[in-house]
N, C-alpha and C positions, 0 to 999 in steps of 0.2 A: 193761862199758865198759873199754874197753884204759887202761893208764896214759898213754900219747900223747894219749889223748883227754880224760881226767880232768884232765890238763894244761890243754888246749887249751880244756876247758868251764871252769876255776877263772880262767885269766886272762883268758876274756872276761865271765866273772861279777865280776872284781876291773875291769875296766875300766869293763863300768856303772858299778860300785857309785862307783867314784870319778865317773864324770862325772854322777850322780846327786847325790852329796854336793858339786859344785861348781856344779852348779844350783840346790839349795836354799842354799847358803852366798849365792848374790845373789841368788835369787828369795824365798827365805822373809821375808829384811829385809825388803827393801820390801812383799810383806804384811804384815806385821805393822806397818810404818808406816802402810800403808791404811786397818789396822782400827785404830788409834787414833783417838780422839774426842773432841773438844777438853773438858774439864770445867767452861769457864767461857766465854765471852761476852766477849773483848774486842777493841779497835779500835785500827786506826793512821792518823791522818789524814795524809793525802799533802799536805803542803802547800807542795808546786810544783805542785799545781792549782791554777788562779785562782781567787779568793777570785769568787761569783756573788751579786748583788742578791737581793733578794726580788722579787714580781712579781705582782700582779693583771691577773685577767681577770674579762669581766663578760659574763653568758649572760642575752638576754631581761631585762634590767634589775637583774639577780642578780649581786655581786660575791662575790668570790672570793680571798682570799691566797694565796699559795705561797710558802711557805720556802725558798732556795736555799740547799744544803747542800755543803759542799765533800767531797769522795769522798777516798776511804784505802783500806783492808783491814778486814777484821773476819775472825774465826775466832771460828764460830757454837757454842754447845756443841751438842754433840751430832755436828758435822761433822767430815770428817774432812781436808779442806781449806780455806785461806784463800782469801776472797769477794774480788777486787775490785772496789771501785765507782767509778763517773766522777761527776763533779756530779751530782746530782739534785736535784727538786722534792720536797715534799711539801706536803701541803695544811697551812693554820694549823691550820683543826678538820678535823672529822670533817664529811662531805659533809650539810647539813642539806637537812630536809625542802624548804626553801623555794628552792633549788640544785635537788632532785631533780624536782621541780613544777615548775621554769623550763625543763626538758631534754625530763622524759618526758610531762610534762601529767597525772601523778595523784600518788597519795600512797600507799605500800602500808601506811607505820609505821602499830603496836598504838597506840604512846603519840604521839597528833599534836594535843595542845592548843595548840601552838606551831608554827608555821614554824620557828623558830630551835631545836628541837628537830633531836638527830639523826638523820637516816633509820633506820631500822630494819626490820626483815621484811623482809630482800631476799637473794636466793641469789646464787652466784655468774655466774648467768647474766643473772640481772637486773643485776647491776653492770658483767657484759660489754655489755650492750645502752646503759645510760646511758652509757658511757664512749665507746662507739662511735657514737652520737646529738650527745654533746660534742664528739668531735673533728670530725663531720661542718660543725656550726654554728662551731668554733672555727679550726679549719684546725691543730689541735696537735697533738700526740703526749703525751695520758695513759692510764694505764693503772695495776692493780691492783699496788701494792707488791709488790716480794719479800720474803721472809721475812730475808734479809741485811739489806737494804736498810732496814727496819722497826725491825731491831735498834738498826743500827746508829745510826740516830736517835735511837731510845731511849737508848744506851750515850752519845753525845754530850750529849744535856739532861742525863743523870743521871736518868734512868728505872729504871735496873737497880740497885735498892737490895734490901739483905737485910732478908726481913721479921722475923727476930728482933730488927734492932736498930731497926726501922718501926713510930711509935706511933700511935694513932688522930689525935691533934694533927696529927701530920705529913701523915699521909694524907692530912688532911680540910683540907689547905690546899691538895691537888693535887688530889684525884680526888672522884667521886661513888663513892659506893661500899657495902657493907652497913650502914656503919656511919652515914650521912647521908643516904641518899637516897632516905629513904623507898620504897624499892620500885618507886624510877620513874626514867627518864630526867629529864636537865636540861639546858638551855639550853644550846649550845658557847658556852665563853670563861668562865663559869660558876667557874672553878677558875686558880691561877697558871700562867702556862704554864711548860714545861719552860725548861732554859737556852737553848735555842737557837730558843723562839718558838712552841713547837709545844702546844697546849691538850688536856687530857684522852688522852693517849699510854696512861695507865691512869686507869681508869675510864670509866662514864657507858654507852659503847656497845663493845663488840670489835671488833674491824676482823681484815678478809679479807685474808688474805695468800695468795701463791703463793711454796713453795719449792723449784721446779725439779728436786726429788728426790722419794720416797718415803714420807712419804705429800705428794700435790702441795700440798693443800689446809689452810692454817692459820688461825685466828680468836686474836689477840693482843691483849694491853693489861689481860683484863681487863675486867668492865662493874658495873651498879651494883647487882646483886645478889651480886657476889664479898666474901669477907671477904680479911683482907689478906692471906695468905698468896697467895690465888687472885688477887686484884689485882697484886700483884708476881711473880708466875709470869708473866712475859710471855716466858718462850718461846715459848710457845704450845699451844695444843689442838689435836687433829685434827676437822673437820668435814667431812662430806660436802658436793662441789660445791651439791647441789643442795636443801640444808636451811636453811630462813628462821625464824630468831627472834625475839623482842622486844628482846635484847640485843645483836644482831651487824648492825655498820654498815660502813661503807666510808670510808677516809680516802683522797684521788687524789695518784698519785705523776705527774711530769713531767718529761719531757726535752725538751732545746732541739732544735729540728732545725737541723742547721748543713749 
């Protein structure tokens, strides 16, 4: 190689090299913000949304509460983005047996000494089918919680408590749980509800979530064979759409159609 050329190969190798180094100088930050991930679970409530009523509906002679929640942001742990929410519903309890028999006309739940007992043994697809049987009879728009949206509920009652400073006392004033519940579902309302109305958020049954990402499919809250660590771990578990247990129910979330 001539020196002309040794030249001519060194500054277009110095010319990459800098327009390399001035790509990664603005692309590598923002990866590296991407791949950050939140280590905690908190919320902001937007409160220049209008504050929204509660509101019952009634299926087949079956009533029904809804919580209206007024929406903020959350930054979920584990995400690597802030959620926002607009108002939402969610239901006071957990969808009871005698709700899921007014829709679908049977009963799949293990534990069904009660009607007022929570549903239970139902997959994700079974809960797609009640909710789309619901809105058909209803004329509304419910559908299966987000994993945001779920939290965030939680985070607003004061559901997201640390279980080293969580005593069996405390527990056993909220939730059904290893340490009370004898091994079995119980009654919704059964327990204090959270701050903002909502009953059994942990314990009793798990409830199905959808987190829009990787893995899709979450079962949160907690149910009442958990001890307390596993009861306050409501981030959540990974379950397969299509897997039914005697612990994992359904709680219905709602939006207004405007």
């Amino acid at each position: 190689m001539t020196n002309k050329k040794k030249k001519l190969f060194w500054s277009i190798g110095g010319i990459v090299l800098i327009a390399l180094g001035v790509m990664a100088a603005i692309v590598v930050p923002d990866m590296i913000r991407d791949m950050r991930r939140f280590t905690q679970t908190s919320i902001s409530q937007n409160m220049e949304l209008p504050a929204i009523s509660d509101t019952t509906f009634t299926v087949n002679g079956v009533s029904f509460k809804m919580i209206g929640i007024r929406g903020g942001t959350i930054r979920c742990k584990g995400y690597t983005k802030e959620v926002e929410l607009e108002n939402f519903y969610l239901s006071e309890t957990e969808v009871t047996q005698e709700l899921w028999m007014a829709v679908m006309g049977s009963n799949p739940s293990i534990h069904n000494d009660s009607v007022a007992l929570p549903v239970e043994n139902i997959n994700l697809v079974d809960c797609a089918n009640f909710i789309h049987r619901l809105d058909s009879i209803l004329g509304g728009e419910f559908y299966i919680p987000s994993l945001p949206m779920w939290l965030y509920a939680a985070c607003l009652g004061g559901n997201l408590m640390d279980s080293a400073s969580c005593t069996d006392a405390i527990l056993d004033r909220m939730a059904w749980y290893q340490g009370n519940s004898g091994d079995s579902t119980h009654l919704v309302k059964g327990k204090q509800p959270n701050k903002i109305g909502l009953y059994d958020m942990i314990g009793n049954v798990a409830e199905w979530t959808i987190s829009g990402s990787d893995p899709l499919y979450h079962v949160v809250g907690g149910q009442y064979d958990s001890d307390i660590p596993e009861c306050l771990n409501v981030e959540s578990v990974f379950f397969h759409g299509n897997l039914k247990c005697c612990n994992t129910g359904l709680r219905l979330a709602y939006m207004l159609i405007r």
